[in-house]
DOBA-12373 format. One record per residue (C-alpha): residue in three letters; residue number from 1; x, y, z. Coordinates in steps of 0.05 Angstrom, whole numbers. Example, Ala and Ser with C-alpha at 12.3 -4.5 7.8 and 13.67 -1.06 7.14 Angstrom:
<site><type>ala</type><seq>1</seq><u>246</u><v>-90</v><w>156</w></site>
<site><type>ser</type><seq>2</seq><u>273</u><v>-21</v><w>143</w></site>
***
This chain:
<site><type>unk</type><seq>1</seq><u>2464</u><v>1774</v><w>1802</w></site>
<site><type>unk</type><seq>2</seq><u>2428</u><v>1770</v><w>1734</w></site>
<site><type>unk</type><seq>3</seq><u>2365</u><v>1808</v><w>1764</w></site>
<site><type>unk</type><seq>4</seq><u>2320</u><v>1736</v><w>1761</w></site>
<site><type>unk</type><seq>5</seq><u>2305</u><v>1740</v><w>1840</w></site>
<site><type>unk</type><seq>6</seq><u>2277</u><v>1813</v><w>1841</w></site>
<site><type>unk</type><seq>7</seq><u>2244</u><v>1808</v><w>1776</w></site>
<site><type>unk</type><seq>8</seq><u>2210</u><v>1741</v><w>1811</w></site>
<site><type>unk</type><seq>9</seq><u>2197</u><v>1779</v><w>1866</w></site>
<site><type>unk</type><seq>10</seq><u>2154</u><v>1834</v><w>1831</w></site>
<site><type>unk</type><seq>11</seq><u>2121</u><v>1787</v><w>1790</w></site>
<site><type>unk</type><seq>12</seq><u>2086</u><v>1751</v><w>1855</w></site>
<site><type>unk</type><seq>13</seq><u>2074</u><v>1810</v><w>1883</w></site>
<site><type>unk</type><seq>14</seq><u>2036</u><v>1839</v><w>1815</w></site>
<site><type>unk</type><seq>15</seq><u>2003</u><v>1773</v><w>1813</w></site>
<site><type>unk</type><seq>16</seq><u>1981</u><v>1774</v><w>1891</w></site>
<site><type>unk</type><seq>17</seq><u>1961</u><v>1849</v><w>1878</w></site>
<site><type>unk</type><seq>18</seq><u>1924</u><v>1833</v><w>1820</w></site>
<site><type>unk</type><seq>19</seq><u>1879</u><v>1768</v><w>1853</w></site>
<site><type>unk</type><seq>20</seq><u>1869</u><v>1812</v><w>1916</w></site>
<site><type>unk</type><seq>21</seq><u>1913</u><v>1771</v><w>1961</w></site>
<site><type>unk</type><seq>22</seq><u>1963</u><v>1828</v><w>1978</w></site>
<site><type>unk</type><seq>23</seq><u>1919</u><v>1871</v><w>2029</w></site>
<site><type>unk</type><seq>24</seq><u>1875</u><v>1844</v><w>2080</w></site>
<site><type>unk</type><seq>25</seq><u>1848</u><v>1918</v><w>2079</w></site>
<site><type>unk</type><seq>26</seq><u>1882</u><v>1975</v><w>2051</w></site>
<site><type>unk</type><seq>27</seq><u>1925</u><v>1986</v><w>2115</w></site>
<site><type>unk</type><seq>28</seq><u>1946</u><v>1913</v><w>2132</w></site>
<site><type>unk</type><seq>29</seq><u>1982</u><v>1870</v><w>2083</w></site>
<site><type>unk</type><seq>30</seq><u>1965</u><v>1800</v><w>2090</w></site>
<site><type>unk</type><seq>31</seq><u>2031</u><v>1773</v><w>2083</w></site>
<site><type>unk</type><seq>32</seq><u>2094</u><v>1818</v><w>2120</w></site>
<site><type>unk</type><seq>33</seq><u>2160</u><v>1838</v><w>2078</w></site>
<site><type>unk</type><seq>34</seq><u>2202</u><v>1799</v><w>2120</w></site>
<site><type>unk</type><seq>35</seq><u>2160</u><v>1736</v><w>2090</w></site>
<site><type>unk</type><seq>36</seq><u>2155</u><v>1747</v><w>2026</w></site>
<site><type>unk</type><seq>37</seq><u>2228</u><v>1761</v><w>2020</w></site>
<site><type>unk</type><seq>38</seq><u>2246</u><v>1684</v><w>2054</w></site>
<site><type>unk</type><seq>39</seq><u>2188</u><v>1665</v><w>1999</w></site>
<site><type>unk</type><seq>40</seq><u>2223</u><v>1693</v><w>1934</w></site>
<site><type>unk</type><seq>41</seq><u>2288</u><v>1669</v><w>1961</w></site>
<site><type>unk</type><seq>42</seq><u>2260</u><v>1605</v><w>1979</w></site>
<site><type>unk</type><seq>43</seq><u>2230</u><v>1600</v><w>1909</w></site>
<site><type>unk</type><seq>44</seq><u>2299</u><v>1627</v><w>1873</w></site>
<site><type>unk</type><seq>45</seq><u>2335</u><v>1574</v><w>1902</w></site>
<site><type>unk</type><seq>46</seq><u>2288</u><v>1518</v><w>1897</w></site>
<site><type>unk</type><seq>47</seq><u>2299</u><v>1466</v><w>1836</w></site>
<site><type>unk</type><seq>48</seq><u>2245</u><v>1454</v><w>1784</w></site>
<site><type>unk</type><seq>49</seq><u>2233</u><v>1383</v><w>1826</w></site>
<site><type>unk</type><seq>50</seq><u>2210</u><v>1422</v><w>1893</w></site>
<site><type>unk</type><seq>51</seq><u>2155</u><v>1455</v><w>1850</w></site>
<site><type>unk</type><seq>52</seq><u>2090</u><v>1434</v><w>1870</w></site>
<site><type>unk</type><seq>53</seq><u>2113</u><v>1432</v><w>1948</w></site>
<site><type>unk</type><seq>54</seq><u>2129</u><v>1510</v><w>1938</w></site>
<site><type>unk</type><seq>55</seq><u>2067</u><v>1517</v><w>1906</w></site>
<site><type>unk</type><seq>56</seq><u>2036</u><v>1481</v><w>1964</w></site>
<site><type>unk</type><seq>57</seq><u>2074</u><v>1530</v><w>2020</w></site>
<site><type>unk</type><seq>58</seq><u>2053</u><v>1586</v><w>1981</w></site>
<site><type>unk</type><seq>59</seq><u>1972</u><v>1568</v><w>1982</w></site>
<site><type>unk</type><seq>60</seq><u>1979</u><v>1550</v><w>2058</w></site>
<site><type>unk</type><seq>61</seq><u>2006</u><v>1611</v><w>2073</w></site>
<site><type>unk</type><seq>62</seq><u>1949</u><v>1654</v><w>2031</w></site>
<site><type>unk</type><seq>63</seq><u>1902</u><v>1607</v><w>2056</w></site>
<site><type>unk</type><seq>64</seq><u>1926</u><v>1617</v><w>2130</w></site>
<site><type>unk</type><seq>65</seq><u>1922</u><v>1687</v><w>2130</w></site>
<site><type>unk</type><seq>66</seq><u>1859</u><v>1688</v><w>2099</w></site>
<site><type>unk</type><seq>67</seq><u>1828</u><v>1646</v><w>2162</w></site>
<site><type>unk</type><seq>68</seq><u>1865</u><v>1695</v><w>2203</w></site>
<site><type>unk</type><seq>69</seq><u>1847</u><v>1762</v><w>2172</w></site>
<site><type>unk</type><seq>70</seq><u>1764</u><v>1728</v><w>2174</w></site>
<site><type>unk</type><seq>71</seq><u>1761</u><v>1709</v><w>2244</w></site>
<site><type>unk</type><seq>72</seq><u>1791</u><v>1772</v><w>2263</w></site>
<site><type>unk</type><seq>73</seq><u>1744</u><v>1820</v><w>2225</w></site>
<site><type>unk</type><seq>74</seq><u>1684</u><v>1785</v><w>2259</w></site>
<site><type>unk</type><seq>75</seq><u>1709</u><v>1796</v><w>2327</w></site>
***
């Protein structure tokens, strides 16, 4: 309503842009729209106490698809 969720939302994905962690390569985004819109919703409606476990969910998921995107560019 007050903008906070979509003003969240480009924020993460400026940060993830700017750290490299949006692309796998420059035609596959390493994490798909569909999850990073249940992230920033997940995150909007988490309370200051659930912090560090969204933190952690975030990292896993980067981390994850990191593992992913590797083994698959060897192959």
């Amino acid at each position: 309503m007050d903008g906070n969720k979509r003003i969240a939302s480009t924020v993460f994905l400026s940060y993830l842009d700017k750290n490299n962690l949006l692309y796998i390569n420059e035609a596959r985004k390493r994490i798909e729209e569909n999850t990073l819109c249940a992230l920033t919703l997940m995150i909007a409606e988490s309370g200051s106490s659930e912090k560090e476990i969204i933190e952690s969910v975030i990292t896993n998921l980067i981390d994850m698809n990191e593992t992913v995107s590797e083994k698959s560019e060897n192959r």
